[in-house]
FIDODREN-286407 format. One record per residue (C-alpha): residue in three letters; x, y, z. Coordinates in steps of 0.5 Angstrom, whole numbers, plus 500, padded with zeros to 3 digits. Layout:
BEGIN
ALAXYZ...
END
This chain:
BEGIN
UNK413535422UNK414528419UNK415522421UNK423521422UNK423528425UNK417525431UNK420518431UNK427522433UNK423527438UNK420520442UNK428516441UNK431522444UNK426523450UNK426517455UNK421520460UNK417518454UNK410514459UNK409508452UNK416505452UNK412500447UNK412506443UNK419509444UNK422503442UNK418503435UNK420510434UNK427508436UNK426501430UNK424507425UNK430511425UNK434504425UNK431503419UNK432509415UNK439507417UNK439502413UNK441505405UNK447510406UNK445514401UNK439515401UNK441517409UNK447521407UNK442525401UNK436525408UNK441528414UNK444533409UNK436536407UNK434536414UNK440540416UNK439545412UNK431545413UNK430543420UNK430548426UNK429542431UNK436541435UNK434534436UNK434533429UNK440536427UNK444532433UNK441525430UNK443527423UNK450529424UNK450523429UNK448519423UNK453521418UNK459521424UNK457513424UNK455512417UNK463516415UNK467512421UNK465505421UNK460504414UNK465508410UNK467502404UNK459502403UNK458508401UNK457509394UNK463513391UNK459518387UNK455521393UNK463522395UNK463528392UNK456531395UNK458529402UNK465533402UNK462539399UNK456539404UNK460537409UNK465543408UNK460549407UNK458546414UNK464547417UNK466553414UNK462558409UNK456556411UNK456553419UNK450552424UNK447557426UNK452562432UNK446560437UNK446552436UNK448548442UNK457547444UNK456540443UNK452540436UNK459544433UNK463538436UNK459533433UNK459536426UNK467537426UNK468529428UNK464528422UNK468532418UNK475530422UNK472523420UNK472524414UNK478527412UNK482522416UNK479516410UNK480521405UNK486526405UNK491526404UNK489521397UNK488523391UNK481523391UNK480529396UNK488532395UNK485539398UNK480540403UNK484546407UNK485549401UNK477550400UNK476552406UNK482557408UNK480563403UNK473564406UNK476565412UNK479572413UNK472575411UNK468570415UNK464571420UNK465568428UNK461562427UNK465560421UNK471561425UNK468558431UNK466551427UNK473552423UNK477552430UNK472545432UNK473542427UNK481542428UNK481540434UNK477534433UNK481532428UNK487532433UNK483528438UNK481523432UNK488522428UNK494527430UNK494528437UNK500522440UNK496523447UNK492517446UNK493510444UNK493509437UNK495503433UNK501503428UNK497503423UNK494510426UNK500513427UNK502512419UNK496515417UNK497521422UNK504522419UNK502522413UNK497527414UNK502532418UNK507531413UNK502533407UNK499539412UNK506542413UNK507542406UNK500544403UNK497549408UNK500550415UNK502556414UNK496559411UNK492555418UNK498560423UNK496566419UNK488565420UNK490563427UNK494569427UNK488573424UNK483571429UNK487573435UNK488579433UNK482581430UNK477578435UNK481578442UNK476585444UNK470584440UNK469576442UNK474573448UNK472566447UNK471565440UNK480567441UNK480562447UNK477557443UNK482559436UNK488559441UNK487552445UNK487549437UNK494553436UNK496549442UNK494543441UNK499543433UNK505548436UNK508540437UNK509538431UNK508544426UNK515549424UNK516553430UNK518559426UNK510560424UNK509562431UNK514562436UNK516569431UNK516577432UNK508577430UNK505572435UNK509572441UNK508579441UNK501578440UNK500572445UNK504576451UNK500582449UNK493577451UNK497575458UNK498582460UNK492585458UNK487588464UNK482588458UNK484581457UNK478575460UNK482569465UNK480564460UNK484569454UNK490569459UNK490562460UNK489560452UNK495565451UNK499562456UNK498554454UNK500556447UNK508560449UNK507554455UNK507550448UNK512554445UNK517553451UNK516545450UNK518544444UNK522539443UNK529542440UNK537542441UNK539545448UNK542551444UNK536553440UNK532552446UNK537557450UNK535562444UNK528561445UNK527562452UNK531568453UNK527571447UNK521571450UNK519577454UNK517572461UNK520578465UNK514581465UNK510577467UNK514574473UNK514582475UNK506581476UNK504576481UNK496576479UNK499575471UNK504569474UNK497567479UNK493566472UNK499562468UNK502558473UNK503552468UNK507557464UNK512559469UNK512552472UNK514549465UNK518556463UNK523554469UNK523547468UNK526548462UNK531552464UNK533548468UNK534542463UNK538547459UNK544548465UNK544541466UNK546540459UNK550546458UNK552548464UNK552555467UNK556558461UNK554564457UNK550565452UNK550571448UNK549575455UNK545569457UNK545563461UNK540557464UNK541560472UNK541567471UNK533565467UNK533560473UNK534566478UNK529570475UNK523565475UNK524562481UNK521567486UNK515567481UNK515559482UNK515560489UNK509565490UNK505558485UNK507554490UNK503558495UNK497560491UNK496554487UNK491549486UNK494541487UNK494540481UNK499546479UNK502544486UNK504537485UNK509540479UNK512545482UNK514540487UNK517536482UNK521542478UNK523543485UNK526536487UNK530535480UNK532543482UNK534541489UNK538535486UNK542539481UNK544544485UNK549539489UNK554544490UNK550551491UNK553558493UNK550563497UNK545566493UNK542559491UNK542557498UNK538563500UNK534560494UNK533553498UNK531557505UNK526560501UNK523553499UNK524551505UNK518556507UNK514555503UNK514548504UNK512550512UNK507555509UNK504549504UNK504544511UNK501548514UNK493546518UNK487551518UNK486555524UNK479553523UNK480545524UNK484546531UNK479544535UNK476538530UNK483536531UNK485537538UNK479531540UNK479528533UNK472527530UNK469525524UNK472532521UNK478533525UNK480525521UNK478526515UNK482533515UNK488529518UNK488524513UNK488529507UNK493533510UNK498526510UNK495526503UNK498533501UNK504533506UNK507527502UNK511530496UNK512536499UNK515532505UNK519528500UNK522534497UNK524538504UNK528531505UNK532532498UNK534539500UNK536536508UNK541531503UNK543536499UNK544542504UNK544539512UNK547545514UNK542550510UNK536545513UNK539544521UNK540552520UNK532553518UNK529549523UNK534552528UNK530559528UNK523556526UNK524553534UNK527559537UNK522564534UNK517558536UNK520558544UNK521565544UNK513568543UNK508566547UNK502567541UNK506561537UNK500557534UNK499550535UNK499549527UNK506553526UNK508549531UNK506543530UNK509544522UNK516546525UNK516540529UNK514534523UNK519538518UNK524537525UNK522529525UNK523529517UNK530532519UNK532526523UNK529521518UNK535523513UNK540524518UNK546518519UNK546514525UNK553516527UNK551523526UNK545523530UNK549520536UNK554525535UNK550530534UNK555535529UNK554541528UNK549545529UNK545539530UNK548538537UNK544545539UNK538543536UNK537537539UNK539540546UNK534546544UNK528540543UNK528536550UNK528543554UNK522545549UNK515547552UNK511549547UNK505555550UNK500550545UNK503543548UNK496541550UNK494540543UNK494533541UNK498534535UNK503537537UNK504533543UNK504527538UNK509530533UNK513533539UNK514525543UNK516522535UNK521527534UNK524526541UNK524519540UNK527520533UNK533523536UNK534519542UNK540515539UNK543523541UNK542521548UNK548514547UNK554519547UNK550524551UNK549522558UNK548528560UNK541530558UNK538523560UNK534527565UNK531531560UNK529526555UNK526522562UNK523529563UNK518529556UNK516523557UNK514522565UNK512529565UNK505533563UNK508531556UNK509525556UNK505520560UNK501525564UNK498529559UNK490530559UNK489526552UNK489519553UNK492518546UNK497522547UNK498518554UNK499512551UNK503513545UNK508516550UNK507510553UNK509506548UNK516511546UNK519510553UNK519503552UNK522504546UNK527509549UNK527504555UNK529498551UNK535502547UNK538506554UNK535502560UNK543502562UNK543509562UNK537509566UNK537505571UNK540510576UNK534514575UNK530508578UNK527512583UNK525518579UNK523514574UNK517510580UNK516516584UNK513521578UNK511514572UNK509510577UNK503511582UNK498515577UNK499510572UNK498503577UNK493508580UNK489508572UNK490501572UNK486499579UNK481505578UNK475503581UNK472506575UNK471500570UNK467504565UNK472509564UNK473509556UNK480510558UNK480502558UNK478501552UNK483500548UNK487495545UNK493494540UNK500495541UNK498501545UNK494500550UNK496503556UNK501498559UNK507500555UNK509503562UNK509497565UNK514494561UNK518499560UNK519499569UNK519492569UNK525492564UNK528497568UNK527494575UNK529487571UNK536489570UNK541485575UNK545492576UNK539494581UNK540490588UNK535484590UNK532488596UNK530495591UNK527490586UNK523486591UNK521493593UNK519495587UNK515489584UNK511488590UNK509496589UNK507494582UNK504486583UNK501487590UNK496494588UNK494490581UNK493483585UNK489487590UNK485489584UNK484483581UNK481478587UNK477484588UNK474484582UNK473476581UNK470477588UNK465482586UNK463478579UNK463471583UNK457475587UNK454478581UNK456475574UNK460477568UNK459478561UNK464477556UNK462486554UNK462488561UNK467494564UNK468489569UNK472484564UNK475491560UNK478492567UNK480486568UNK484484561UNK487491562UNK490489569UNK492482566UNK496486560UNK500491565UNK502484569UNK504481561UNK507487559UNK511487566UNK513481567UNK518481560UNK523484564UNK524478567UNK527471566UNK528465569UNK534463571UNK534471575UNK527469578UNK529461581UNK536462582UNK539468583UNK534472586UNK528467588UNK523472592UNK522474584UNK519467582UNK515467589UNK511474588UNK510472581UNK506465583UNK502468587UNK500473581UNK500467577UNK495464582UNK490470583UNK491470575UNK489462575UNK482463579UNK479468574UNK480463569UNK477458573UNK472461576UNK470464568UNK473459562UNK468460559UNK469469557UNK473468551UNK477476552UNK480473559UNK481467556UNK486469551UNK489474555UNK490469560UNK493464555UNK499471553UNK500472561UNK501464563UNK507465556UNK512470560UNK510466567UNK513459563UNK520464562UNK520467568UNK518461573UNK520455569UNK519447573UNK515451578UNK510452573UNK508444573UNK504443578UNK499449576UNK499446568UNK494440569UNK488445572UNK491450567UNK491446561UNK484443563UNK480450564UNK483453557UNK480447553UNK472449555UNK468450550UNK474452546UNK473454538UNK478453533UNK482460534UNK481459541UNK484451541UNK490455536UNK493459542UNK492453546UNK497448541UNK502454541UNK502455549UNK503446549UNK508446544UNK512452548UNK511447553UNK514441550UNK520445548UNK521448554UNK521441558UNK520436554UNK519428557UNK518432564UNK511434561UNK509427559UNK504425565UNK501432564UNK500430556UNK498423558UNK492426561UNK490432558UNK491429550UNK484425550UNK481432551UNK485435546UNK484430541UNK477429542UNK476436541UNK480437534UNK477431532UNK470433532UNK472441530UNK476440525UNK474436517UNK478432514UNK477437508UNK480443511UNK483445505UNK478445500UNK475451500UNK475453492UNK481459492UNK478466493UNK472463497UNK476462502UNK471464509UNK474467515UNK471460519UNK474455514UNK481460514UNK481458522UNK480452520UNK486452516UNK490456521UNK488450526UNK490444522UNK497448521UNK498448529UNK495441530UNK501438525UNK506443528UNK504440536UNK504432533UNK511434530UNK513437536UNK511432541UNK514427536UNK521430536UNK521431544UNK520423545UNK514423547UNK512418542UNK509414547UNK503419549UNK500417543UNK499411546UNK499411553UNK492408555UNK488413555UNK491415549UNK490409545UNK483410542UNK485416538UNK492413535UNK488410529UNK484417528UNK492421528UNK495415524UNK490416518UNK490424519UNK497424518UNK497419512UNK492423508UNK496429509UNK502426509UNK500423501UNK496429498UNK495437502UNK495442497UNK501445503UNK508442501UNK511444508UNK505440511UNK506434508UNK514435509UNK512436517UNK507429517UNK513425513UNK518427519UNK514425524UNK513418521UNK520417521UNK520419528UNK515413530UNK518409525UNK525409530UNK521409536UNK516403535UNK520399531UNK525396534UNK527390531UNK527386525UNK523379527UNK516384527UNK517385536UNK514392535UNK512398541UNK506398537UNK502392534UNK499393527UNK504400527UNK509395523UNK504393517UNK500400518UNK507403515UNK510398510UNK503398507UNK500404507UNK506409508UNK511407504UNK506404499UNK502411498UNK507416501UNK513414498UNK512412491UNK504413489UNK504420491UNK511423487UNK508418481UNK503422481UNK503428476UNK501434481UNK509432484UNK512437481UNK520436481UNK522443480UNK518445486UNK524447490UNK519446497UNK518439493UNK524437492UNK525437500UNK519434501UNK522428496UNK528428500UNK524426507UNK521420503UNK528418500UNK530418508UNK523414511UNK525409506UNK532409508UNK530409516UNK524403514UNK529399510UNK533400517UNK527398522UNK524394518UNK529390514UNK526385508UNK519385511UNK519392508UNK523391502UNK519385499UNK513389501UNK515395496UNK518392491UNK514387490UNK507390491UNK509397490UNK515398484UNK512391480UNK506394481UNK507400478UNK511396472UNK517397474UNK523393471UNK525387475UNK533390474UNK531397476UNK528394482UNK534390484UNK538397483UNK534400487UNK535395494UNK542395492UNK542403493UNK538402498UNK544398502UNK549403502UNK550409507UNK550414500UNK544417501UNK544422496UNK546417491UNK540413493UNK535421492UNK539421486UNK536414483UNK529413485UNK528421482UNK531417476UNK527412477UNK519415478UNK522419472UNK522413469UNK515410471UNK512416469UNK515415462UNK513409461UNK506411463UNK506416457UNK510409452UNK516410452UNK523411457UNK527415459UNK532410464UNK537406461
END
């Protein structure tokens, strides 16, 4: 062993304990790298000579390398050495039969290399033609490396599977056309060889010779294997028994390639109906061991009838060769892989899709499909309990099965389309055959009812209400249905979701309003053991309420009696611990409430059953809340405690009740409503008081004193400053956003009737948004944005929205009401900065609007005698000086911003109402110190003033967009405006 060959051995060795001596062994073979010839003459010797694996890897890497990408530095007389060295070894004289796949492998990319630089030029017209002859006699090692090495040189040069440069794909033409011309034949007729004498003896080497012949079907003559030689030969190596699964399978890709090829419909025709596939759809193990084949098989059979019709061909047309192959592909769909699943489903969509118009017979074929989409859907029995209590098994075998489920569902939606009453008929029986047995599983039933549901989603809403045809029956037989596994939580789940899918029958149907209230009230619905279930029932009826509560209230009293007592029992349970509590969302348990306080809402139910029954639902929970506050007065409360769980779950079922109410019915026409709805609102109000510290309460709170401002209107004044002040303690920028929003609901709600209220609470709001929120907000680099500064960001977008409703609803005088005052500077600064450079176009608008407003309102005169003193100067100095012109000369002003052209308009018209309020003090101030100040021509700015004398509004937008058009110009030299 010399030095390369140690050098190499340590290279190739990382466990290796010296690196130091690694990285000079790894040095040394770079070295001999250096000189392409000497390495040619060295890699060729030592792959002669040299038994070491690792060596002989190097060698061959060394020549791939030296071949792809030092090719122009090779000297041209060793040319000839290295394509004969390289052509024994791929051929006569091939590696050992024991050397290592991936040492072949690299051998054949060095020769496809170098035939890709080489052929088809004059220099080495005939590389195939040297090796060819050698190989009818050679031994399976020559035909092993011969089969390598054209299958590297597809992956390299021919193949169109992968990305390749325009100047690649000449070079492959090229070389295909040449091949065609030169040697395809004679590499078919070896193909041909080998596979016939070398199926028994060696099953792998034809493997290998087969996927080759695959990879040149595409683009070599179709006659040199699709012929009465080789496609005898390829069917014989599918049918055989003797005949290994990779045999099958290599024999199978290349007919599959055969079918594929691209040809005139007719010829393809031809081609399909001579290959003898009957014999293998007779055999379901044959069609279990080539399932691309018969799936591809099909496919083209079908792109033949889409293009040539049903019409005969020589005793032959596209459905019959359909018919015969589609129970093979049904029995793929149920014994396939998913990769091999996913095709067959998209053969059956574009199948589905063509057969518009179907007869009996392919009718027949779409029930079929139609079962094998319920077999394919189908949960494993072993997972059932994992599901019913989902654990981490149960989630992740439900998530999986969404994720298989979603094309096999989205093609039995194709056949709903296509074929209603075939697809009504299907699920028809699947429901009596599932009501029938009583060992109906929970999987089967739980399949049946999610293609029931998938039904419903394709089904037009007039049909669904009327309910045409059989659809009418199987409806009917689905509200009766009490399934034997109606415990579990999937069918329960999937069971509810169908029942609400086709709710709408109920509209025209009145009749089966019991039986709709009737699933949801029962053990199947709300009842049921599983709180999940519960819930979402829960949440369906309130859907169901909200669509047909006319229709329901004459079941008020059932609706009570059986959905009522557990659920305000749930709800006031002295077990606060209970994880049934524990849950949050949109389906938290307090649908129900909702559901019975719209119902109890409605003005067809008289005044004394709807106090009767609201007192039923608020006296219980208001019970339960004093009982609960006095306890935690006693003990304490912690924001994670059971006892605040218990509490904002109560405070929810009052939220969600109330919304069946409004407030012209709760203080006019029926005031005993607003009554009971105060005395909730003060019960509510003491836990506020007595804890405004416990953020989760605070913010339930604040959703519940929402619905009471609807329903109680005025009569919620005298319970807003106490309110208003105990929200404001130790509040955060999320806490102080919903405390703005409740204020603006209440400024649009009442307007100047809330200013004392304001009067008194606005020193508390300003003070606590000045020293929480920056200025800079906003500066956060984009992407680096945190959840704390994207709160300070929503914060500022609420605080403009309160200054502008405030502004908007004349309570302008808030801002300076004594005890206001000393926070107008702080507003007046904060709204300027915005107003002239916030990043959000639409705050800046905002911030503009509301100046204009206190333009209008403190400025009342022409001779200075203002609302507010300095408020005159502050605005004909800094707002119309920095806002309205330096802001839209600056660069960053961008005209065609469509949010930015609105935002110019704003200005345009704070000009007109500040020439309106302020008169010659404002224009003297703007012209001289503004628009000469920013070199505006002395005529233009007489044109401006005149402009600003009209009422044309418009025609004053139009001109000073020319004219800041103009300034900005004269800033680049030269201009625009004549």
């Amino acid at each position: 062993m010399d030095d390369l060959e140690k050098a190499i051995l340590l290279a190739y060795e990382p466990s290796v304990a010296d690196s130091a001596l690694r990285a000079q062994a790894i040095a040394f073979c770079d070295r001999v790298k250096a000189d392409p010839s000497a390495l040619i003459r060295l890699c060729l010797d030592r792959l002669r000579r040299s038994p070491l694996v690792p060596v002989q890897f190097w060698c061959l890497q060394a020549l791939h390398d030296v071949i792809l990408l030092r090719y122009s530095s090779i000297p041209p007389a060793d040319l000839p050495l290295l394509r004969s060295a390289m052509l024994s070894l791929a051929s006569d004289r091939p590696l050992p039969a024991a050397s290592p796949p991936f040492l072949k492998n690299k051998l054949a990319q060095a020769v496809a290399a170098l035939i890709r630089h080489e052929y088809p030029a004059s220099s080495w017209p005939d590389p195939f033609l040297c090796v060819l002859p050698s190989l009818p006699a050679a031994d399976p090692a020559s035909i092993d490396m011969f089969a390598r090495f054209l299958a590297a040189l597809d992956d390299d040069l021919l193949s169109l599977d992968y990305p390749r440069s325009p100047e690649e794909v000449s070079t492959a033409s090229q070389v295909k056309d040449t091949m065609r011309q030169q040697c395809v034949p004679q590499i078919a007729r070896h193909w041909y060889d080998a596979a016939s004498l070398y199926n028994s003896l060696d099953p792998s080497l034809v493997s290998l010779v087969l996927d080759t012949m695959r990879r040149y079907i595409t683009w070599i003559d179709i006659g040199l294997v699709a012929n009465d030689a080789f496609v005898p030969l390829l069917f014989d190596l599918i049918l055989a028994p003797s005949s290994t699964d990779q045999l099958s399978a290599a024999a199978g890709s290349c007919v599959l390639a055969i079918v594929l090829k691209r040809m005139d419909h007719r010829q393809k025709m031809v081609l399909l109906s001579s290959l003898p596939l009957s014999r293998i759809f007779a055999n379901p193990d044959l069609v279990q061991k080539v399932p691309a084949l018969v799936t591809g098989y099909a496919a083209e059979a079908l792109e033949c009838y889409k293009r040539l019709g049903s019409a005969d061909m020589d005793g032959y047309s596209p459905l019959n060769l359909l018919d015969e192959a589609l129970p093979s592909i049904l029995y793929v769909m149920q014994e396939s892989e998913e990769m091999e699943l996913s095709n067959v489903v998209d053969f059956l969509s574009d199948y589905v899709i063509a057969m518009k118009s179907h007869s009996e017979k392919q009718a027949m074929y779409l029930s079929q499909i139609l079962e094998a989409i319920r077999v394919q859907i189908l949960y494993d029995p072993m997972y059932r309990n994992n599901l019913d209590l989902p654990d981490k098994i149960g989630k992740e075998e439900e998530d999986q099965m969404g994720e298989h489920r979603r094309e096999l569902l989205t093609l039995f939606s194709t056949i709903c389309r296509v074929a209603p009453s075939v697809t009504q008929l299907f699920i028809q029986n699947l429901v009596i055959t599932a009501l029938s047995s009583s060992k109906s599983s929970v999987e089967d039933v739980e399949a049946m009812l999610t293609l029931f549901y998938r039904l419903g989603e394709t089904i037009k809403e007039e049909a669904a209400r009327t309910g045409n045809g059989s659809l009418g029956e199987l409806v009917q037989l689905l509200l009766s249905a009490r399934f034997p596994c109606h415990n579990h939580r999937l069918v329960a789940l999937i069971y509810l979701e169908t029942v609400s899918r086709f709710i709408k029958f109920v509209q025209d149907n009145a009749q089966y309003i019991p039986h709709v209230l009737a699933v949801f009230l029962d053990e199947r619905g709300i009842h049921h053991p599983n709180v999940n279930v519960s819930r979402r029932a829960s949440y369906l009826f309130t859907r169901a309420v909200k669509l047909l509560k006319a229709k329901f209230v004459p079941y008020l009293d059932v609706i009570l009696q059986q959905g009522l007592q557990d659920i305000v029992a749930q709800f006031t349970s002295s077990d606060c611990s209970s994880k049934d509590l524990k849950c949050s969302g949109p389906e938290d348990g307090s649908q129900t409430f909702e559901a019975i306080g719209l119902l109890i809402g409605m003005e067809d139910v008289s005044p004394e059953k709807q106090s009767e029954y609201l007192a039923a639902l608020l006296d219980p929970l208001s019970q339960k809340l004093k009982g609960l506050l006095s306890d935690a007065k006693a003990h304490g409360l912690e924001e994670s405690s059971a006892k605040v769980s218990t509490i904002q779950q109560i405070i929810m079922a009052l939220n969600a009740l109330s919304k069946g109410f409004n407030e012209r019915l709760a203080t006019s026409s029926r005031p005993a409503i607003g009554i009971m709805f105060k005395k909730t609102l003060g019960v509510v109000l003491e836990i506020l008081v007595s804890f405004p510290n416990i953020r989760a309460l605070r913010n339930k709170i604040t959703s519940f004193i929402h619905r009471m401002v609807e329903i109680l209107g005025a009569s919620i004044l005298p319970f807003l400053p106490m309110l208003l002040k105990h929200l404001l303690v130790e509040s955060e920028p999320e806490d102080m956003v919903d405390f703005l929003v409740l204020v603006n609901q209440l400024i649009c709600k009442f307007s100047t009737s809330l200013e004392p209220i304001l009067e008194d609470v606005f020193p508390a709001i300003a003070s606590r948004l000045i020293e929480i929120l920056p200025r800079d907000a906003f500066s956060a680099v984009p992407g680096c944005i945190t959840e704390e500064v994207r709160e300070l960001q929503d914060l500022q977008r609420t605080l403009y929205t309160f200054l502008h409703v405030m502004a908007n609803h004349n309570l302008s005088l808030v801002f300076i009401a004594p005890s206001c005052w000393r926070f107008l500077d702080a507003i007046m600064q904060l709204l300027l900065i915005t107003a002239c450079s916030h990043k959000d176009i639409l705050l800046r608008k905002m911030c503009v609007q509301i100046f204009v407003k206190l333009i209008k309102d403190w400025c009342t005169s022409y001779n200075g005698d203002d609302m507010v003193p300095g408020f005159r100067s502050f605005i004909i100095e800094k707002f119309a000086i920095n806002c309205c012109l330096h802001s839209v000369l600056d660069k960053s002003f961008d005209f065609r911003d469509a949010n930015s052209l609105i935002l110019f308009g704003e200005i345009v018209l704070a000009q007109k109402v500040m020439y309106e309020k302020l008169g010659s003090d404002f224009v003297a101030y703007f012209v001289s110190s503004g628009l000469q100040g920013a070199n505006c021509p002395h005529e233009l700015a007489e044109q401006y003033y005149e402009k600003l004398q009209t009422n044309d509004l418009k025609a004053l937008k139009s001109f000073y967009h020319l004219l800041i058009e103009n300034l900005r110009q004269q800033q680049n030299g030269s201009l625009v405006f004549r």
